[in-house]
Each structure stands twice: as C-alpha cells, then as structure tokens.
C-alpha positions as CSV (number, residue, x, y, z in Angstrom):
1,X,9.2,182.7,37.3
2,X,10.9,179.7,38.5
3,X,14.2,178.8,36.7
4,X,14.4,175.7,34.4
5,X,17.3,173.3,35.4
6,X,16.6,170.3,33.4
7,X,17.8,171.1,29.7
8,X,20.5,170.3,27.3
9,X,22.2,173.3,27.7
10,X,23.0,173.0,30.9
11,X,24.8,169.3,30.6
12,X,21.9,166.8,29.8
13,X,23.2,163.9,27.7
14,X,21.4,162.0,25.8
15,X,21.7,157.8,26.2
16,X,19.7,155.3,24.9
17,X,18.1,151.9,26.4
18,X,16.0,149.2,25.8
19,X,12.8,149.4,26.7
20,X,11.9,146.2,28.6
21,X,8.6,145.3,27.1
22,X,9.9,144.9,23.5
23,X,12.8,146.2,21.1
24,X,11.9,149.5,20.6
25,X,14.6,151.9,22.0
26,X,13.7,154.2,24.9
27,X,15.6,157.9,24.6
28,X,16.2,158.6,28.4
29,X,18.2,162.0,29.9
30,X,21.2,162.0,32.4
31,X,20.9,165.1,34.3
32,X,24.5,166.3,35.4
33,X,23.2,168.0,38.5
34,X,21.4,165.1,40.3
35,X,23.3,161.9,38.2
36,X,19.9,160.6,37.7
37,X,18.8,158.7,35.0
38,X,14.9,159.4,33.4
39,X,13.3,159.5,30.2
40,X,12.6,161.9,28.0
41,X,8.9,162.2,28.7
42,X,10.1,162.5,32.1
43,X,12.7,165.4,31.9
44,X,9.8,167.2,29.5
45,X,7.8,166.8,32.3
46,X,9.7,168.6,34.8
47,X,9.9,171.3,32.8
48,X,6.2,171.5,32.0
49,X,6.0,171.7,36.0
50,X,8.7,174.4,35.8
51,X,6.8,176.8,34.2
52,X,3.5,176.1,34.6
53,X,3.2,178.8,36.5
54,X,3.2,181.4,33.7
55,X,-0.1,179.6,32.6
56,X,-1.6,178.9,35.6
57,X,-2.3,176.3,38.1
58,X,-3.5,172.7,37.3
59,X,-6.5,171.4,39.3
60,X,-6.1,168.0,40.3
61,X,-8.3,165.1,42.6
62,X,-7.4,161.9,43.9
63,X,-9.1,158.4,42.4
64,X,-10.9,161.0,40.0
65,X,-12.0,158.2,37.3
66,X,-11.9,155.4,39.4
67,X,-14.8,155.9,41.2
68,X,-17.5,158.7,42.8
69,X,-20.7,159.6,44.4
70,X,-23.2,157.0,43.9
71,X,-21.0,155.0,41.0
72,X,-17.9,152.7,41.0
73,X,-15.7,152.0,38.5
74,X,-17.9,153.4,35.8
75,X,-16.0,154.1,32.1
76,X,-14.7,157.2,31.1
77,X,-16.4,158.5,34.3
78,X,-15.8,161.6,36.5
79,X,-17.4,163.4,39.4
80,X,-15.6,166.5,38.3
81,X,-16.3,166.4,34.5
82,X,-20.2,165.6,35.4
83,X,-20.1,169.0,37.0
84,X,-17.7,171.4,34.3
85,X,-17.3,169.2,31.5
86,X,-13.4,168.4,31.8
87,X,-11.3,166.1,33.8
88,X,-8.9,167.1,36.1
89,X,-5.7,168.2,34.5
90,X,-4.0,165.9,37.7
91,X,-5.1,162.5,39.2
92,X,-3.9,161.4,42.1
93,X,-3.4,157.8,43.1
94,X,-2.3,155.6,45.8
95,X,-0.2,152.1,45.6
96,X,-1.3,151.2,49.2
97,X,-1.3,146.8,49.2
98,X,1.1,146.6,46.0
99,X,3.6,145.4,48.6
100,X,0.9,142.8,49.9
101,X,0.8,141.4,46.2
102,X,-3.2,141.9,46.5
103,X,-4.9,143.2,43.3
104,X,-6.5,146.0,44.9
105,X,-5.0,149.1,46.5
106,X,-6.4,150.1,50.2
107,X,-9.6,151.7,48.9
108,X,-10.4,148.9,46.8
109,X,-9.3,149.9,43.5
110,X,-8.1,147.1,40.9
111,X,-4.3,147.4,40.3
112,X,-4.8,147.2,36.5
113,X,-7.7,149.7,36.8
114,X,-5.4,152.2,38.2
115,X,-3.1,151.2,35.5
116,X,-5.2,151.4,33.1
117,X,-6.4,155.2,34.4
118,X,-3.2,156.4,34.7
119,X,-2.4,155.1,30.7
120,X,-5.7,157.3,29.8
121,X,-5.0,160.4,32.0
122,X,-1.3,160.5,30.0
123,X,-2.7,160.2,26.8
124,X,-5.1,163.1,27.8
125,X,-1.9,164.9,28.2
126,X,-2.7,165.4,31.9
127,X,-0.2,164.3,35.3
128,X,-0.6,161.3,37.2
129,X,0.7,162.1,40.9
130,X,0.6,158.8,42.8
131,X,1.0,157.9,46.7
132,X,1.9,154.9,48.7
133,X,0.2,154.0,52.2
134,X,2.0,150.9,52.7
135,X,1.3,148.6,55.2
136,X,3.6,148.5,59.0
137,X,6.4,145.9,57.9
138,X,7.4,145.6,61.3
139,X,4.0,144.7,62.7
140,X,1.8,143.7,59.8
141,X,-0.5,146.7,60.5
142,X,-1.8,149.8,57.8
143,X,0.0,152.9,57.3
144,X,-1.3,154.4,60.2
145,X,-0.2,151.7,62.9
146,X,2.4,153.6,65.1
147,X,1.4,151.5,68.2
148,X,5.3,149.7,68.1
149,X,8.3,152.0,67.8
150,X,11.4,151.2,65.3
151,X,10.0,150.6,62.2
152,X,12.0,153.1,59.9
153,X,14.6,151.2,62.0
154,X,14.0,147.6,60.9
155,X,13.8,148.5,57.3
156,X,17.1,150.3,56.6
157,X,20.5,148.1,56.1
158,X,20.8,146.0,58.8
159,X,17.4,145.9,60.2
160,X,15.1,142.5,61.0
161,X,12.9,143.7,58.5
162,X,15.3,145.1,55.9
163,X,14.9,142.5,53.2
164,X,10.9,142.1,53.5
165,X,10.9,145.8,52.2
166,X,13.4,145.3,49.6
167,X,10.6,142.5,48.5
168,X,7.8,145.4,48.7
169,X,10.1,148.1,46.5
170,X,10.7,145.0,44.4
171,X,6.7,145.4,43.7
172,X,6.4,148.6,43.2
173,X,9.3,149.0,40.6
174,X,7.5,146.5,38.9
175,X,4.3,148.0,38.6
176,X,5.9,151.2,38.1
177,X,8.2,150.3,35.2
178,X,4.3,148.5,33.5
179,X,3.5,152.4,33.0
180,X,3.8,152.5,29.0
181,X,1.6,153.8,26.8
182,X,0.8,152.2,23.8
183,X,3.8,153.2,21.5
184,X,5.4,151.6,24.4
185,X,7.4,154.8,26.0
186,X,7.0,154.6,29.9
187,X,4.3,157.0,31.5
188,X,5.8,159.7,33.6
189,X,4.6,160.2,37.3
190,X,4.9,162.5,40.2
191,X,6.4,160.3,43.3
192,X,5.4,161.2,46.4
193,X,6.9,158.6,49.0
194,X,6.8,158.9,52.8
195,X,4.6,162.0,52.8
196,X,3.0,164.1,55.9
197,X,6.2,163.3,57.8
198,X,6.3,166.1,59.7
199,X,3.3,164.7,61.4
200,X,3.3,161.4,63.3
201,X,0.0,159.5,62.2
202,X,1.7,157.1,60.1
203,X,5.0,154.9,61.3
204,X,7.3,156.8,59.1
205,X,6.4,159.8,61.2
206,X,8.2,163.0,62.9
207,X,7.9,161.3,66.5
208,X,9.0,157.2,65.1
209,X,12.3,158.2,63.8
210,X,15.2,160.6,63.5
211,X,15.6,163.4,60.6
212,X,18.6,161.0,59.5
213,X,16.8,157.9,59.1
214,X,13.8,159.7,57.5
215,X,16.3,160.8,55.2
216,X,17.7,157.5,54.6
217,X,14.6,155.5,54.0
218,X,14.0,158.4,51.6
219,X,17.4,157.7,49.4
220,X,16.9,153.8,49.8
221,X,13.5,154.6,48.2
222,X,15.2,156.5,45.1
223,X,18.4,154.7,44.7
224,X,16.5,151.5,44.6
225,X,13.8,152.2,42.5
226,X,16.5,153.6,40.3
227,X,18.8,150.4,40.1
228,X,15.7,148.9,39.0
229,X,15.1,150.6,36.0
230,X,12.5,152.8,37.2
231,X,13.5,156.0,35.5
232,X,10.2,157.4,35.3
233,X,9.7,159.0,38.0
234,X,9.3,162.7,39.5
235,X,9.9,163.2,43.3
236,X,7.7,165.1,45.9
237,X,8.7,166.5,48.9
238,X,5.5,166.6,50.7
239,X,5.5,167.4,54.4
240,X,2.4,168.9,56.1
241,X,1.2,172.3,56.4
242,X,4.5,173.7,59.1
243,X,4.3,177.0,60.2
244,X,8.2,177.4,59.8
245,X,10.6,176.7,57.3
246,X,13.2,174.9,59.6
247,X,10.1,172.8,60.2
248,X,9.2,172.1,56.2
249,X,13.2,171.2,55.7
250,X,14.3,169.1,58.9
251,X,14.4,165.8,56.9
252,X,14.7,167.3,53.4
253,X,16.8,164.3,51.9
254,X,18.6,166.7,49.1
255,X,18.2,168.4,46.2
256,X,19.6,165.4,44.2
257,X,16.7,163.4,45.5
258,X,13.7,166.2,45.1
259,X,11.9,167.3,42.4
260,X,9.2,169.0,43.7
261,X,8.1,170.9,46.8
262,X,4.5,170.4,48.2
263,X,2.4,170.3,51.1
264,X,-0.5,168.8,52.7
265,X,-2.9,171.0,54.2
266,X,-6.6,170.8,55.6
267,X,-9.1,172.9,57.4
268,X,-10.3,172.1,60.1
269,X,-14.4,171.4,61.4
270,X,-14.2,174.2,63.5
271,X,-16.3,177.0,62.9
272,X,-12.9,179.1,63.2
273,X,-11.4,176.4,60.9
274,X,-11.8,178.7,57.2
275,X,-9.8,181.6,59.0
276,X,-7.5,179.2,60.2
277,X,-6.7,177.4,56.9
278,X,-6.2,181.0,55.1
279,X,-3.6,181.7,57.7
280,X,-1.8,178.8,57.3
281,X,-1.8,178.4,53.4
282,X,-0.6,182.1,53.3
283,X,2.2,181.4,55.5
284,X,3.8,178.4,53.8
285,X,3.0,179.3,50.1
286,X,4.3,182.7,51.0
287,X,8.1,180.6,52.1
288,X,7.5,177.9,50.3
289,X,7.7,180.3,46.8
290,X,11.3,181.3,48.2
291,X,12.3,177.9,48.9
292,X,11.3,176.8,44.9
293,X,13.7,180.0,44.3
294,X,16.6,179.0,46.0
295,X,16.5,175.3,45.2
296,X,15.0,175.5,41.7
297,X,12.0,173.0,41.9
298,X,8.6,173.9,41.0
299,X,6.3,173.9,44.4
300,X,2.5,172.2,44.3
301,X,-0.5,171.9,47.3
302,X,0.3,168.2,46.8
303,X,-3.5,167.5,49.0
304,X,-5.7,170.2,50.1
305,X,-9.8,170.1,50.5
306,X,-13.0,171.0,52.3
307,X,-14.4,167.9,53.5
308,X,-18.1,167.7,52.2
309,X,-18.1,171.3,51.1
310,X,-20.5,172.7,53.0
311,X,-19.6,175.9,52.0
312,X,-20.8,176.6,48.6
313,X,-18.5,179.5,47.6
314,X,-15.9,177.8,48.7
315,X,-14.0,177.4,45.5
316,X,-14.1,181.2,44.4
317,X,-14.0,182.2,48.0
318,X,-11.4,180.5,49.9
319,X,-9.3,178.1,47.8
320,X,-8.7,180.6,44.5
321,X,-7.8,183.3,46.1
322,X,-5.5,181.8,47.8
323,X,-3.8,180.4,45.3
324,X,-4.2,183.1,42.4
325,X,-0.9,185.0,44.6
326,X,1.6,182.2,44.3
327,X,3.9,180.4,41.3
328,X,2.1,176.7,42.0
329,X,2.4,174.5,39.3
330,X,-1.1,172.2,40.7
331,X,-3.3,171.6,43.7
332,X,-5.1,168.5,44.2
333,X,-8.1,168.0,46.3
334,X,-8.7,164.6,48.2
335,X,-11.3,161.5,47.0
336,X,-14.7,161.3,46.6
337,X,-15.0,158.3,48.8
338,X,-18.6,155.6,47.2
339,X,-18.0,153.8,50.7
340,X,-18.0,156.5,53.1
341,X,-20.5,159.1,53.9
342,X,-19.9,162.7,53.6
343,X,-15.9,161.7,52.8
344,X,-16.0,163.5,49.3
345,X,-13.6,167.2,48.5
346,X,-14.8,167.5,45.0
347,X,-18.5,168.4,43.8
348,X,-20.7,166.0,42.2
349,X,-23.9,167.0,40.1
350,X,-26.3,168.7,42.3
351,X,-24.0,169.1,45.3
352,X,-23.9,172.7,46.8
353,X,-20.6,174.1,45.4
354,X,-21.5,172.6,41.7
355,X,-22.0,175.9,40.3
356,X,-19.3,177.6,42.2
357,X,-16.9,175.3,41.0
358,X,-18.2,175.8,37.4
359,X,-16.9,179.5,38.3
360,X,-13.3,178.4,39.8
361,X,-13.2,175.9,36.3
362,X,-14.1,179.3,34.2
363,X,-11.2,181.2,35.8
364,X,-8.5,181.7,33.2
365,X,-5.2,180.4,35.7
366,X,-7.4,177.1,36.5
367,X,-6.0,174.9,34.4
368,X,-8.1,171.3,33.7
369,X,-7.3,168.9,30.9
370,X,-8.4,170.9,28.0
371,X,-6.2,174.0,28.8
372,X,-2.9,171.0,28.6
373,X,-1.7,170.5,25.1
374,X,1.0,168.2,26.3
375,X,3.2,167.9,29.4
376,X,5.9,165.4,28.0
377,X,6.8,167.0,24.8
C-alpha cells in the first residue's frame, strides 16, 4: 500500500485565511515537505488518493455531465449513469480558451457550465481532474500548433511572449480560485498541466523544448498559480504511455511540484492494436507502481479508452484485468464527443459494450460515485 505523506504527524501546520468570496475563514495546511500551501479539503484529498487503493480503483470520463450521445447539455445527465445507474466517481475536464477570455472551452462547453459541474461532482463526493489545451501564444494557433519552434521559449522570463502568458495564468487562477461550494470552502481538483510531453503533438512537446525548460514552464505554472491564492489544487504528472522509466522521468519537475503520477495511453486501430495496448499498460503500471513507492505519490491512468468500442467485452476483457493487478487510485476514459462521429470511449444505452460495462460497474474494486462516501473529509 502506498505511504501517506500528507498528515499532521509528520509536520503539517495548521494556518488560517480568508476566503476571498466573503468572511468566512478558510482552514488551509502547510505541508513541511513540499512548502506548499492548500486547503484542508485539499490535503484530505491527497490522502483519499493515497489509499484508495485498498478500496479499489475509481472510474472516471471526461465532459461526463456536460454532454453525450445524441444530447447536449442536458441536467443532471450522463451517458454513463444511463447505462449502470451511477456517475463516474471522476470527471474530467478541460480549461482549453480560458486564456482567450471566451465563455466556452475548445469543445464548446460554457465556462460556468463546467463550473457549475464540477460544484455538483464535489458535492457528490466524487474528483474533478481538469486539463488545459491552451492555445500557441507564440503564434495564435491551438494546442496542437507545433508548425513554429520556441514557444516554451517565449513564455519563460525573458521571452517576447512572457507577459501574454502571465495574462492567461492570471485567468485561470481566477477561475480556479471561483471553485467553492456553497458553504463557501474551495473545490479541490486534480491539475494536470502540460501533459503527453513526452510526445510532440502539442508545442509544449518532447521535440519543442529541452527537459529544463519543460521543467521550468512546469514550476512557473505552480509557483504562480500559488502566489495567486490558488491553493486548491492537486498536481499530475502525466506523460504518455513510455516504455522506459528514464523515459516517464526526463522532465519530471520534482517531488515538491507533483502530486500524482499518471499516464496517457491508447490503443491503436490496428487489428494487432488490443495485444499491443496490454503490453504496454503492463509495462508502465508494472514501473510506474515502484516509482509511487519510491516517491510517495499515489499513481492514476490519467486517459485511457477504446475509441467507439467495438469490442463489446472490452471492459471485463481488456481494461479490468489490467488494472485489477496494480495500486491505481482512478482511470479515466476520454469524451463522448455530440459533434463527432464514432469519437465516444464510454457506452451509451444500447451501444455494444452496455451490458459489459454493467459487469466492469458490478466488480467490487470499480469504484463509481456511490462506492465514495467522501474524498475531502
């Protein structure tokens, strides 16, 4: 089981602030280890993730209430829970366009919708991971523009473009630190800036810049966010799917900046791609459960999926097995995209793996919002 590092015991102090919406006094957590600063809720939550494992593993799916197959923005609405009769004990978002100012992220979700989602999954008692797929700040392109080198570049102290991104973490904190449920204490979330680096399909990418500047956009990120009162947040390390550990830890910015270890991994559409996938999933949740050992972080398959699922056992088959061997404290599955054909990772009534995946929710170490209490308490 993996060790808990963030208690009391072990030199947590207790300070108080204000919380900035209203008087009401916010009980945050100084962790001796790291320095960081974080709420209560948040700390809770990190050990929730800790030991998780002893439970189980939490399933999780990106956008899950914000929209579906054949419905958009529907109340209290979920592909998942139409099939098994529970939400997703994670949901996974994305900030992509907060930076832009626009009111909807980059697959056309409301910013307040999203707030408002990730206010209901928390009071649920369920996690909230959340990604950003910013836009190029170099040359006004998406995430995935890597057409002009020297972008990491521009935005670190000193660069042309340094102070434009200061502006875009300047909206982020603020939607961040909006996060508060209704008695006012700030939602905790999962972080997970700057991710599939070890890849190079988006400009913050293996091939656009060096391990060191990786790993200094990555503590600009934190220490920023941080001096702007955004202490509730969890951070995950989430490279892709590397066959080697020196691979999984070239840019690794610190244990003082990490929180979590994860990956991204995929199979492919060939027809070798299943055999492939269990290959590779074996080989880095096999290291990747010595790596949360040695560095005392709880370890998550931060995205993972079958792209239409047109295997129909794939749940019990391929993906639980797989996972049923390793400490994990979640997995999340990608989107169930209204606006693009055959782009969906999670069943919907009446699709081919429905019933399977009414098996993988009946498995007693799948664990959906009904099977968490709490994670902040």
């Amino acid at each position: 089981m993996i060790k808990k590092i963030r208690s009391l015991a072990m030199g947590t102090v207790l300070v108080a602030g204000l919380v900035s919406c209203g008087s009401a006094k916010e009980v945050t957590e100084v962790d001796s280890r790291s320095g960081s600063i974080r709420t209560t809720e948040t700390e809770h939550l990190l050990k929730s993730l800790q030991s998780m494992p002893a439970k189980g593993f939490m399933f999780g799916h990106q956008d899950d209430t914000a929209y579906g197959i054949g419905w958009d923005g529907d109340a209290d609405r979920s592909d998942v829970k139409s099939v098994c009769g529970d939400y997703p004990a994670v949901c996974g978002w994305d900030l992509g366009h907060i930076e832009l100012g626009d009111d909807k992220n980059l697959d056309k979700i409301p910013f307040e919708r999203i707030r408002q989602d990730i206010i209901a999954q928390y009071l649920r008692g369920g996690l909230n991971s959340v990604s950003w797929h910013l836009n190029n700040p170099l040359t006004g392109g998406d995430a995935w523009d890597v057409k002009t080198e020297g972008v990491v570049t521009s935005i670190l102290p000193g660069g042309a473009k340094h102070e434009l991104f200061l502006s875009w973490m300047g909206k982020l904190a603020t939607f961040l630190n909006s996060l508060t449920a209704p008695d006012g204490k700030k939602i905790p979330v999962l972080f997970r800036p700057w991710h599939e680096h070890t890849g190079s399909w988006f400009w913050w990418g293996k091939s656009h810049c060096t391990p060191q500047e990786y790993k200094e956009l990555w503590k600009m990120t934190h220490d920023y966010l941080s001096s702007h009162g955004v202490n509730n947040l969890l951070y995950a390390y989430s490279p892709g799917s590397e066959k080697t550990v020196d691979e999984y830890m070239e840019r690794y910015p610190g244990d003082k900046y990490v929180d979590l270890l994860g990956f991204d991994c995929y199979p492919s559409a060939k027809p070798e791609g299943t055999d492939e996938y269990r290959t590779l999933m074996t080989t880095v949740l096999t290291y990747l459960t010595q790596l949360g050992k040695e560095h005392s972080k709880p370890i998550a398959v931060t995205e993972t999926g079958l792209e239409a699922l047109p295997m129909a056992t794939w749940w019990t088959e391929v993906l639980f097995p797989l996972l049923d061997k390793y400490p994990i404290s979640y997995v999340l599955v990608w989107r169930n995209a209204r606006e693009k054909p055959n782009h969906y990772y999670a069943p919907y009534p009446g699709q081919a793996s429905a019933n399977n995946f009414v098996e993988f929710y009946n498995q007693s170490k799948t664990l959906f919002c009904k099977d968490i209490k709490s994670l902040y308490k």
